[in-house]
N, C-alpha and C positions, 0 to 999 in steps of 0.2 A: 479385174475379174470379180463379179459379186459372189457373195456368199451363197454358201446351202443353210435353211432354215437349222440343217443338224448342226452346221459350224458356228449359224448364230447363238445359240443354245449354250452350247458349250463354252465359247467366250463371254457370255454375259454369266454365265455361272463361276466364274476362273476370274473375271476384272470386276463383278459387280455390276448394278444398275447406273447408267448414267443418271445419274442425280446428283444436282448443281450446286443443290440446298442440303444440308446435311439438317435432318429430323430430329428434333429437339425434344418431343413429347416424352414424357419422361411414364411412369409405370403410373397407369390409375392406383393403383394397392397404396403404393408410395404416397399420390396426391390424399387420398383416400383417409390415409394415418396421419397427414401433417395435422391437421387439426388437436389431436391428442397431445402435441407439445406445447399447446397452449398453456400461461400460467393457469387460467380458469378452471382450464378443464381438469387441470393436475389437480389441483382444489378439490371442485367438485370430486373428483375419483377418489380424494383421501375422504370426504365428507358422508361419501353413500354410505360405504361399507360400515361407518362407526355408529350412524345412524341406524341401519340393521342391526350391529352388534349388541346396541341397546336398546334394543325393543321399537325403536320408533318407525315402524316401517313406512305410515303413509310421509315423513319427513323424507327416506331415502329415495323411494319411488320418484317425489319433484325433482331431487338433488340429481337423479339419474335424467332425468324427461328433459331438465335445463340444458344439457350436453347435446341435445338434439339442436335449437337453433344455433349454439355455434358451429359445431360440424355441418351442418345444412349451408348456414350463407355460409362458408367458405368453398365446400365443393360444390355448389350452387352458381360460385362468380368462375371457378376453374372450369368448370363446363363451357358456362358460357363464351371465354376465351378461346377453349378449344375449339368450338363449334367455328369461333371467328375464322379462327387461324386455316380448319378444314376449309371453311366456302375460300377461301382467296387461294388454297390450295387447285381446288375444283378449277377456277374461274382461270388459272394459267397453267391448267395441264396441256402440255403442247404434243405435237401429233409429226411424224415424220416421215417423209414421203423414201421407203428403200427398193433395191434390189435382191432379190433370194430366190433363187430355183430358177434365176431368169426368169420372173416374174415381178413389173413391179409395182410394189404393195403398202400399204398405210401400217405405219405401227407406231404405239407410243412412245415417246422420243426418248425417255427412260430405258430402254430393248435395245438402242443401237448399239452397235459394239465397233470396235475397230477392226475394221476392214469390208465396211457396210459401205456399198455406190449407194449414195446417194445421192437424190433427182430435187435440185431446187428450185423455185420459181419466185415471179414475183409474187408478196405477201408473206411468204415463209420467215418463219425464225430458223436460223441454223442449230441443231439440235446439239451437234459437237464439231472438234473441230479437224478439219477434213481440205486437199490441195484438190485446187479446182482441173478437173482434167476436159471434157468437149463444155465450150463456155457460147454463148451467143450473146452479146451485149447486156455484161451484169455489172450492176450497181449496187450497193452493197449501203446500208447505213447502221454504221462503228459508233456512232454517237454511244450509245448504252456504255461502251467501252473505252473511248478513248476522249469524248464528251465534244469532238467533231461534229455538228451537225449538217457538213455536204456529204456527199453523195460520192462514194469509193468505186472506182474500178476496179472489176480482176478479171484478168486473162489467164489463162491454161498455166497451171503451177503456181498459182498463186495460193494462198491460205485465207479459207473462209474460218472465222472465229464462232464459239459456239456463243449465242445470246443475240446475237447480230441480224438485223433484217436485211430479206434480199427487196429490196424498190423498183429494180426493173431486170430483164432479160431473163434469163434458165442457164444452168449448168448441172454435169454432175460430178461428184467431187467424193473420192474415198476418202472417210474418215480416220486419221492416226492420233486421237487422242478422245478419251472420254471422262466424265463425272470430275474427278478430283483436279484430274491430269491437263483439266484444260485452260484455257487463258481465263475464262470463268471459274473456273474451280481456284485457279491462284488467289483471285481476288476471295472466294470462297474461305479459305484459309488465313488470311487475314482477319476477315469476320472473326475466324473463329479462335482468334490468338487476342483480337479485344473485350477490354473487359467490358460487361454491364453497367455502370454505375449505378450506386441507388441515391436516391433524390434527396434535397438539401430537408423536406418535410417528412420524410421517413428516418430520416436518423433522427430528425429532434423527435418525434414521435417515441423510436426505440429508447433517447435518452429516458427521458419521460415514463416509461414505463418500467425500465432497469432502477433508476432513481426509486419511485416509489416500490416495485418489486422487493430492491434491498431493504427499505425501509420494513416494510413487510415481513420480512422471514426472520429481521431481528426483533419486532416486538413481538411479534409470535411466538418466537423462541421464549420470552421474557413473559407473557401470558398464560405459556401451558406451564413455566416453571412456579410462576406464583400460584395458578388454582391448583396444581398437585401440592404444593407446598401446605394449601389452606386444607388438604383430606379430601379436595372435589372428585377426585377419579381421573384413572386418565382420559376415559371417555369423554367426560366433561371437558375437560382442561381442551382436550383436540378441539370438541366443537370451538367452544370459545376461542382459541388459536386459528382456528381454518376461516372461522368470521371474521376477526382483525386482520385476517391474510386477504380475504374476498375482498370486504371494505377499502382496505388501501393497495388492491394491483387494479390500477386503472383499466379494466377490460375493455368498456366503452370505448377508451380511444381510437386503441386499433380498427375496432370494429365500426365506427363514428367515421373514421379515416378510410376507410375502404367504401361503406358505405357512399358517403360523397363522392369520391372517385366512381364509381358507380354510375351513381344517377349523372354526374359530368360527363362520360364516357356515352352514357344513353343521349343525354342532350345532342352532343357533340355531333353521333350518329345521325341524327335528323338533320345536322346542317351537311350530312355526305364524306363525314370522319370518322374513321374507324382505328378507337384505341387498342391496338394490341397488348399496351400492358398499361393497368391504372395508372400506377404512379407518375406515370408521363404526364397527366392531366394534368395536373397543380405544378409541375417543373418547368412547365410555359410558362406559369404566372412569375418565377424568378430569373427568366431567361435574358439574363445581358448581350448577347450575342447571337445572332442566326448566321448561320452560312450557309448560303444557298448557291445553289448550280443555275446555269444562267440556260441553260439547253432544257424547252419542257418544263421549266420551274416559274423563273422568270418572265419567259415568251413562251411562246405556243409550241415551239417546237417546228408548227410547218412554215415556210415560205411561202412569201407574200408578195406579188410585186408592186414593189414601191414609189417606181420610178421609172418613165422613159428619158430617153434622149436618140430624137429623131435627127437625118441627116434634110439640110434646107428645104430641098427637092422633094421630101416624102413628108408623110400626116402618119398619126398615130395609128390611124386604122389601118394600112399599108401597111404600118410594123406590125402591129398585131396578128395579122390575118397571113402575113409571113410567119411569124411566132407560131400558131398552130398550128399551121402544115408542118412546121422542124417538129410537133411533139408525135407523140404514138399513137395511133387510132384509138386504144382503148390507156388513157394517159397514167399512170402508176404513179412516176419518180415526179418528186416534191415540186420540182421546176415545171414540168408538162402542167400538173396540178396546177399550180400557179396562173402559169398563162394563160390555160383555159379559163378558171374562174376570171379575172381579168376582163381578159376579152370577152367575156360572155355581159359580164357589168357594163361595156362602154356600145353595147348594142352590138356586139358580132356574131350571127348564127353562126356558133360552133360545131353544133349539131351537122349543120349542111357541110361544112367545108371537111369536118372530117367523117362524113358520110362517102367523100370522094375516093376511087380509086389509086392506092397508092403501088406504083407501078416498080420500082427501086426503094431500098432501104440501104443505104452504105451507112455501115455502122461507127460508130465513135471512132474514129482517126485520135491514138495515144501520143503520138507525136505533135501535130499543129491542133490537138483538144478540140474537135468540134466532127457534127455529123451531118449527114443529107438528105433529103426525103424529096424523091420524081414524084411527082402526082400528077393523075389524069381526072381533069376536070369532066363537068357534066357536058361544056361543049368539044371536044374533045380534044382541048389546048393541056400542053404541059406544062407543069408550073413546076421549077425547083426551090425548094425552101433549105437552108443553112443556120444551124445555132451552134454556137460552142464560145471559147476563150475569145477575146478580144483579137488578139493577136493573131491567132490562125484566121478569123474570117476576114480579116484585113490582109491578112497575105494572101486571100486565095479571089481578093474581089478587086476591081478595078476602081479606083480614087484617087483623087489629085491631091498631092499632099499635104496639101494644106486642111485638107478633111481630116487627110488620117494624123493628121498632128492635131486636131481639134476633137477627133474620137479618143486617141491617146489621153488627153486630157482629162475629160470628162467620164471617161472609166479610172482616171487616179480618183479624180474626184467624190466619185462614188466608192470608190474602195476604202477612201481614208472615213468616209462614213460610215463603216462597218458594211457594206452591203456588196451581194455574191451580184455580180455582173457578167451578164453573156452580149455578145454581138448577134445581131439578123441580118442575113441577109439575103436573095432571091433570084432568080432569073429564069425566064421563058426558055425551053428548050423544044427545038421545033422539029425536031429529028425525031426518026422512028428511035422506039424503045434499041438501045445500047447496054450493053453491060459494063461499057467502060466507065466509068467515076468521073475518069478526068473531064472525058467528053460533056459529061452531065453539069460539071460543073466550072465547064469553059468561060462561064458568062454570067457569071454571081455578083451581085451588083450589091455593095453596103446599103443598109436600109437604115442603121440605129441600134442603140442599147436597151435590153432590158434588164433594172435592178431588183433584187429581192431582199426583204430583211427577214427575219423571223418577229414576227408584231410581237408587243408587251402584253402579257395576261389583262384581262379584264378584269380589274377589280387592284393590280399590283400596285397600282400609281397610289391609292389613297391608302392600300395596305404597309408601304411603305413610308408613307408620310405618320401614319397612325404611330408606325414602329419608334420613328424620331419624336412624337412627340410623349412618348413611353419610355426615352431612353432607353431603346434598341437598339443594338449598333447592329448596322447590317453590312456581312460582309458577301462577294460576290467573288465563286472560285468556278472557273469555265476549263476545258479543254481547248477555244478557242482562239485566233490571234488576238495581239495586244490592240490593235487597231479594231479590231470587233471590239470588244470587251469596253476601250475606251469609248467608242461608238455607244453603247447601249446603256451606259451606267450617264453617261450625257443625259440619254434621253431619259433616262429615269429620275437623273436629279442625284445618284447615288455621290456621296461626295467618296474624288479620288485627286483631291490636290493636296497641294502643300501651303504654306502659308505663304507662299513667297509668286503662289500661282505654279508652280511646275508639278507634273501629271504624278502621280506616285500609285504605277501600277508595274506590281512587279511579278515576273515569269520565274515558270518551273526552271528556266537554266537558271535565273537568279540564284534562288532556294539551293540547287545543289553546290554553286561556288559560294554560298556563304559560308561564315561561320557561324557557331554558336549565337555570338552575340548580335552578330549581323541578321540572322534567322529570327531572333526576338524582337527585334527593331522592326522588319517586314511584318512582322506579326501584329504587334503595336499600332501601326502607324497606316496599314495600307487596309483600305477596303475591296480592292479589286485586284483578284489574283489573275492570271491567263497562262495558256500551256500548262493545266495542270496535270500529272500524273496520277493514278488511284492512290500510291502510297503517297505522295505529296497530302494529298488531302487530308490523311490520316494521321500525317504528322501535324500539318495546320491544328487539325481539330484538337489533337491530343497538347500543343502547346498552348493552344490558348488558354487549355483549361487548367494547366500548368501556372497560365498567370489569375486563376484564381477569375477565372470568368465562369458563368452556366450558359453551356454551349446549345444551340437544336441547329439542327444540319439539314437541310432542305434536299433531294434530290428524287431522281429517279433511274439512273444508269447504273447498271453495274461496278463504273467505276466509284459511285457514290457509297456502294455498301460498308466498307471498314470504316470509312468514317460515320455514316449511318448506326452504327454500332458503337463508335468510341462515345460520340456525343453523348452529352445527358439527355436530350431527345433525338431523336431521329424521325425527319417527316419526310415519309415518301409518296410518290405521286401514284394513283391506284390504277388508272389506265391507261398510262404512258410507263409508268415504271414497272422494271422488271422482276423476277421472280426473288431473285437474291436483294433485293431493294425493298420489297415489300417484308422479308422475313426479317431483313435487320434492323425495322424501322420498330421504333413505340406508337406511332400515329398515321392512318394510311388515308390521303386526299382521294377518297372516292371518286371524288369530280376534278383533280387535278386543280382549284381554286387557290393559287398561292393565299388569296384574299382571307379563306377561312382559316389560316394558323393565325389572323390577328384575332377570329372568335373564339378560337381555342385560347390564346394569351389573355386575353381578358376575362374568359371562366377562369383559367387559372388562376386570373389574382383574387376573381371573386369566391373560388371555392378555399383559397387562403384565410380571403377576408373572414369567413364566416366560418371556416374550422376555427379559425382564434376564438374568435365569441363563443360559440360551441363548448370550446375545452376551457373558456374563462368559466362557463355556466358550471361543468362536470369538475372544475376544480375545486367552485366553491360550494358544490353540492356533497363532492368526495369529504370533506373536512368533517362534515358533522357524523357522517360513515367514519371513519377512522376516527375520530374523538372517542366515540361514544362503545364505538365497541373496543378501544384503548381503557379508557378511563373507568369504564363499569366496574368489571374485574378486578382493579384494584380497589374500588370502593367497596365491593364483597354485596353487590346488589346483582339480581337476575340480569341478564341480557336483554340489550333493548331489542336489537336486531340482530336474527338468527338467521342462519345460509341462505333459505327460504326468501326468506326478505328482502336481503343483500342481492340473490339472484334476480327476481321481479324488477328490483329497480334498477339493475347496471345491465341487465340482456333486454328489459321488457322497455317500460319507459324510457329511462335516457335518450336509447336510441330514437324513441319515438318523437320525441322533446328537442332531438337534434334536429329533425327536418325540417322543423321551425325554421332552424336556421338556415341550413341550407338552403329552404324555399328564394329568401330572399334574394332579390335583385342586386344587382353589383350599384355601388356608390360610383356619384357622377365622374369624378375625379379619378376615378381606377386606372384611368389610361394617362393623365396627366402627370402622375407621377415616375418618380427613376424604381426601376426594379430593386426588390429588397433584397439587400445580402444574402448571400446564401446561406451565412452562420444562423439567420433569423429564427430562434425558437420560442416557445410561446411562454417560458420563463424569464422574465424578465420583469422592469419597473413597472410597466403597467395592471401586473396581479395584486397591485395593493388594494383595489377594492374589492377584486372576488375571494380576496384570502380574507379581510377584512366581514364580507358578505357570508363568507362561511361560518366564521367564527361567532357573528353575531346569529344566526338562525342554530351553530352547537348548543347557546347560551340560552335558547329557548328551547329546544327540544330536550335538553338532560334536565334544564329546571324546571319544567312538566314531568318529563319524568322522575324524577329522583323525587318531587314533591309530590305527587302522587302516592310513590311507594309508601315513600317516609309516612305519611298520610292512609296508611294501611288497605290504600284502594287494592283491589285483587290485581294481581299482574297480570292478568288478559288485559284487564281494561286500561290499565295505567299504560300497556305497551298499545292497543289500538289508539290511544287519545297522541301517547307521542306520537305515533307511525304517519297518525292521517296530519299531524301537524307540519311533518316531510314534506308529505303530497304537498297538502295545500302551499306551504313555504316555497314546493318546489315549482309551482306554477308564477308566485310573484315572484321569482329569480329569473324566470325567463323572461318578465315583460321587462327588467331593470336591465339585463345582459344585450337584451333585444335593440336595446339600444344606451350603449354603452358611453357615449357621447354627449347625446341633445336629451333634456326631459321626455317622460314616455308619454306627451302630451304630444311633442313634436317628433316622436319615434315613425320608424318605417310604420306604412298603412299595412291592417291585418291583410294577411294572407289567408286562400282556401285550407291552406296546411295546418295556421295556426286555427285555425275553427275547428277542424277536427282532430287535432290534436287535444285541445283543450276539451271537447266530446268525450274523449279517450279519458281524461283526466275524472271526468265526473265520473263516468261509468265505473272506472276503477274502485275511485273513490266510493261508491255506494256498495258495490260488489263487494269488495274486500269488508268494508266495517256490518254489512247488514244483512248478507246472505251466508247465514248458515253455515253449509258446509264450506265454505270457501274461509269463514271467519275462523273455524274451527281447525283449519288445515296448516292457516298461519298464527294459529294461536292468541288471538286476539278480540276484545268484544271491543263491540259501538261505542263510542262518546256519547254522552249526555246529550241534549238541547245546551245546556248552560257551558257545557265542554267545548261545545264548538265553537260559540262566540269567543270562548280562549285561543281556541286552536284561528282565527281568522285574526283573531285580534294581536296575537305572539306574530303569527307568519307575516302582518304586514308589518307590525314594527321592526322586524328583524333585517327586512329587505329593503323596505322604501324610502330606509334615511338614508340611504346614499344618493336620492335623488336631488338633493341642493349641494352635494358635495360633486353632482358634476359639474355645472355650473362654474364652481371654485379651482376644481381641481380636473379638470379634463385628461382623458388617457392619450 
């Protein structure tokens, strides 16, 4: 009995929107304000107002304008995310065919309610989940759900699942379950019960910033106590505290670090990958593990046919051209697909044969699995055509059995190869049109086999080898039998033995009669799981990472999404996978390209590569920042570098200095090595020459300065002479960092970035020391002629003796 539009009304008000994906977006106000709990920005917000309170207004005004580009890129990158997440939104809002008023009508699949008739057809997604009541030969594909890729039957009371497509026949089916409540929604709520992980370069990152942070608010502390102590004011004393506070909280990083993720995330795009959330970007580059789904991931998803086996008496053409008259005038399900394409490649106008009259359809026979199709030719002969199970068309055709023990055969045969096999077979019927079946198919005469596999992705074969020679492990977890699964990982080359030569592929019943330790060992040891269930997966996932692996989970089914979500990445497929796969994923294959998660793994390791260099250059640049505004204060000399200053160079340049790096190409060898640890952070043995590099450029910028002062030079000029000895020091820290390794003789070739970045540099450079009001706003005059030869001459000694100590001492 279908609904009245008033009853639908009132149950979607009373259970809620079917909605499969529960809506993450959280309050713009919310996103809006995070920015403000920036260290920097705290800073800045104590710096304005003391800055006002002492008269210095045009100093607060910058202090306040500074606060603009970090709240900008951050809700600048949150936009653009959301905007992501909306279009893939857009792109799988699905539409659902009901009854209401006895009328039946389109509405969006969100609106259904329970107790909605609904009318499905072939192409449809099932909207929710609903017992099929008038059915006419429906075919169903559950792969999404249960990672099956044949082709399901359902008859009257049967249960159609929500997420599921229908491939061939019509039925309609009142729906008793929606949104949460469905076999979709279950998986839904596992989603929502795992956690996010955050990436192995986000936490060194956070260390890093907490590290120097603390360091920060103790000597500040220690700073505003000593100039109050000296009669400075507290005014004073803050400024100088809030500078040594600026100077040593690494702001750049973060923002250096998102940045890349950025422009990796835009690259990425262009090869048809879409990052849903940055830090997934660089978490491919430390990924020891992929687990991917073999249905749509690995293969194509659709069937192919692979193989005949004709009986002596017949030619391939004869099966073929039986082959299409058993499919459907207008072919939907994966197998008609198949044969037709097929047949149409070995020269058989397909076009014409099923242009023919087809006179009888007897439908799918659930008992001996196969069906019938009368056709009435163009001379007005009838032709019967038979497909289905091996074994029903051999019971229903006449063969000596010495055939059908040789058909028997050669369908094991092909089955132990992983591939779905049907029988053909045909006969003249020369009687007037009959409505009997049996009649029709008195004289069905075995033709042959046709096999189908689901082909391997384009691009998998060398995607996979890349992975091995990256120290990848790749593992392969399917819903499908162990004999498929064995079958495909063969042809892939996937290794699934043991040492001894015996298969080591093990099933979801395995998994559940283990034990603990027996569940680890599977984990361990095997690369090819089969029979998997959606929670299986998610335990898979969640153990491995238990043994201290970085996991990325390949899929695109529904039942792929909890694990989708446990992993440290999640890649799902963009126009095969479904909706709940898409929102749990960090990474979405636009083009469904298993190939391009090895583009993605190699930017990872090279936006790695080059944050190290990066944050080796800002560490040894941060030193003379934090020296000088440390060390001044207790000397009882003016400040070298004031908020002002400190802001320009950790929001303005740095960043700018980092693209440098970033720009660069990935080293030849990125793919040849094993994945780094995931402890890996950028403190360690190799900062002995940027800590070493810092110290030596503090030793010249305080002994310009402080010789200067001493020197009774006016403190404008003594602080512009040191400031531009920064700059310029801070341009020969890039060429040495730029190439940390080989002399900057045999360094990477310049890039379009480094040319205008270094543009950027002069510009500054002249602007700051020689224009006026700019000089006058950071408090500072020009250098000499005679100055500047000091200032080129300090910055490159300060930098470019560690260029024979690479050589020596390589990092």
């Amino acid at each position: 009995m279908a609904l009245s539009t008033a009853e639908a009304a009132a149950l979607l008000a009373t259970d809620g929107p079917n909605r499969l994906v529960p809506d993450r977006r959280g309050s713009r106000i919310r996103k809006l304000l995070e920015p403000l709990l920036d260290p920097m920005v705290i800073l800045l917000l104590v710096a304005a107002p003391t800055y006002f309170a002492i008269g210095h207004t045009s100093d607060g005004v910058v202090t306040v304008a500074a606060l603009v580009p970090i709240a900008a890129v951050s809700w600048v990158l949150e936009r653009r995310a959301e905007k992501s997440l909306e279009q893939l939104r857009r792109l799988t809002a699905p539409m659902a065919r009901v009854t209401r008023d006895g009328i039946e009508t389109e509405v969006t699949a969100e609106s259904v309610v329970v107790g909605d008739l609904l009318g499905v057809h072939e192409g449809d997604i099932v909207p929710a989940d609903a017992t099929v009541g008038e059915v006419t030969q429906l075919h169903v594909d559950e792969s999404a759900l249960t990672g099956e890729s044949l082709p399901v039957a359902k008859s009257a009371g049967d249960v159609l699942l929500a997420g599921t497509t229908v491939l061939s026949g019509r039925a309609t089916a009142t729906v008793f379950a929606t949104g949460p409540r469905t076999r979709y929604g279950e998986v839904g709520s596992l989603i929502a019960r795992a956690s996010a992980p955050t990436t192995p370069l986000q936490r060194a990152v956070r260390r890093l910033v907490l590290v120097f942070g603390a360091v920060a608010v103790v000597f500040c502390a220690i700073v505003i106590i000593v100039e109050v102590a000296r009669g400075r004011g507290w005014a004073s004393a803050l400024i100088a505290g809030v500078s040594l506070a600026i100077a040593a909280v690494p702001e750049e990083f973060p923002m250096v670090y998102t940045l890349y993720l950025a422009l990796g995330a835009r690259r990425l795009s262009r090869e048809r990958a879409l990052v849903r959330n940055l830090p997934g970007v660089e978490t491919l580059g430390s990924t020891t593990v992929i687990c991917t789904d073999k249905t749509g991931t690995l293969t194509h998803g659709r069937l192919e046919v692979a193989a005949t086996a004709f009986a002596s008496s017949n030619t391939e053409v004869e099966l073929l051209r039986a082959a299409v008259l058993a499919c459907e005038p207008d072919p939907y399900d994966p197998l008609d697909v198949a044969i037709v394409a097929y047949a149409h490649s070995i020269g058989i106008d397909t076009d014409a044969l099923l242009s023919n009259r087809m006179e009888a359809d007897h439908p799918f026979d659930p008992v001996d699995k196969y069906l019938t199709h009368l056709w009435v030719l163009a001379d007005g002969s009838r032709v019967v055509a038979a497909k289905g199970a091996v074994e029903g068309i051999l019971a229903h055709s006449s063969l000596p059995e010495s055939q059908r023990t040789a058909a028997l055969a050669e369908n094991a045969a092909f089955a132990t190869a992983g591939m779905r096999v049907i029988a053909i077979a045909s006969g003249v019927n020369n009687w007037e049109h009959l409505a009997n079946r049996a009649a029709h198919e008195a004289d069905l005469r075995y033709l042959g086999l046709v096999a189908f596999s689901d082909t391997v992705r384009l691009g998998v074969f060398e995607a996979l080898a890349e992975c091995r020679t990256a120290g990848i492990r790749v593992v392969m977890i399917t819903g499908d039998h162990p004999v498929t699964a064995h079958a495909v990982a063969e042809g892939l080359h996937l290794p699934h033995t043991s040492a001894d030569g015996d298969d080591i592929i093990v099933t979801g019943s395995d998994l559940d009669a283990a034990d603990d330790v027996a569940f680890d060992l599977a984990v361990s040891r095997a690369n090819v799981f089969a029979r998997i269930r959606p929670e299986q997966k998610h335990r898979l996932v969640r153990a491995l990472r238990a043994h201290h692996e970085v996991v990325a989970m390949t899929g695109d089914g529904i039942n792929d999404a909890p694990a989708l979500r446990e992993a440290d990445i999640g890649v799902a497929m963009g126009m095969r996978g479904t909706a709940v796969a898409r929102e749990s994923a960090t990474l979405v294959l636009l083009d469904d390209n298993f190939a391009t998660i090895v583009t993605a793994v190699r930017d990872g390791r090279r936006i790695f590569d080059n944050l190290r260099r990066a944050f080796s250059y800002l560490i040894a640049f941060h030193i003379p920042l934090l020296l000088s505004a440390l060390l001044i204060p207790f000397i009882g000399k003016p400040l070298l570098l004031l908020p002002i200053h400190l802001v320009l160079l950790e929001i303005v340049l740095h960043p700018a200095v980092s693209l440098v790096f970033e720009a660069d190409v990935a080293a030849r060898d990125t793919m040849q090595r094993p994945p780094r640890p995931p402890a890996t952070t950028f403190i360690d043995r190799s900062l002995w020459r940027p800590l070493l590099l810092g110290l030596t450029l503090t030793g010249a910028t305080l002994g310009v300065y402080l010789g200067t002062i001493t020197r009774h030079w006016p403190e404008q000029e003594a602080r512009g002479t040191a400031f531009c000895l920064l700059l310029v020091g801070q341009m020969f820290l890039l060429a040495v960092e730029r190439s940390p390794e080989r002399p900057l003789w045999r360094g990477p070739a310049p890039t379009r970035t480094l040319w205008w970045v270094l543009a950027l540099f002069a510009v500054a450079i002249v602007s700051i020391a020689y224009i006026g009001p700019i000089a006058r706003l950071l408090t500072i005059s020009p250098p000499s002629p005679l100055a500047w030869l000091l200032i080129t001459g300090l910055a490159a000694a300060a930098t470019l003796w560690s260029e024979p100590a690479k050589a020596r001492f390589p990092r």
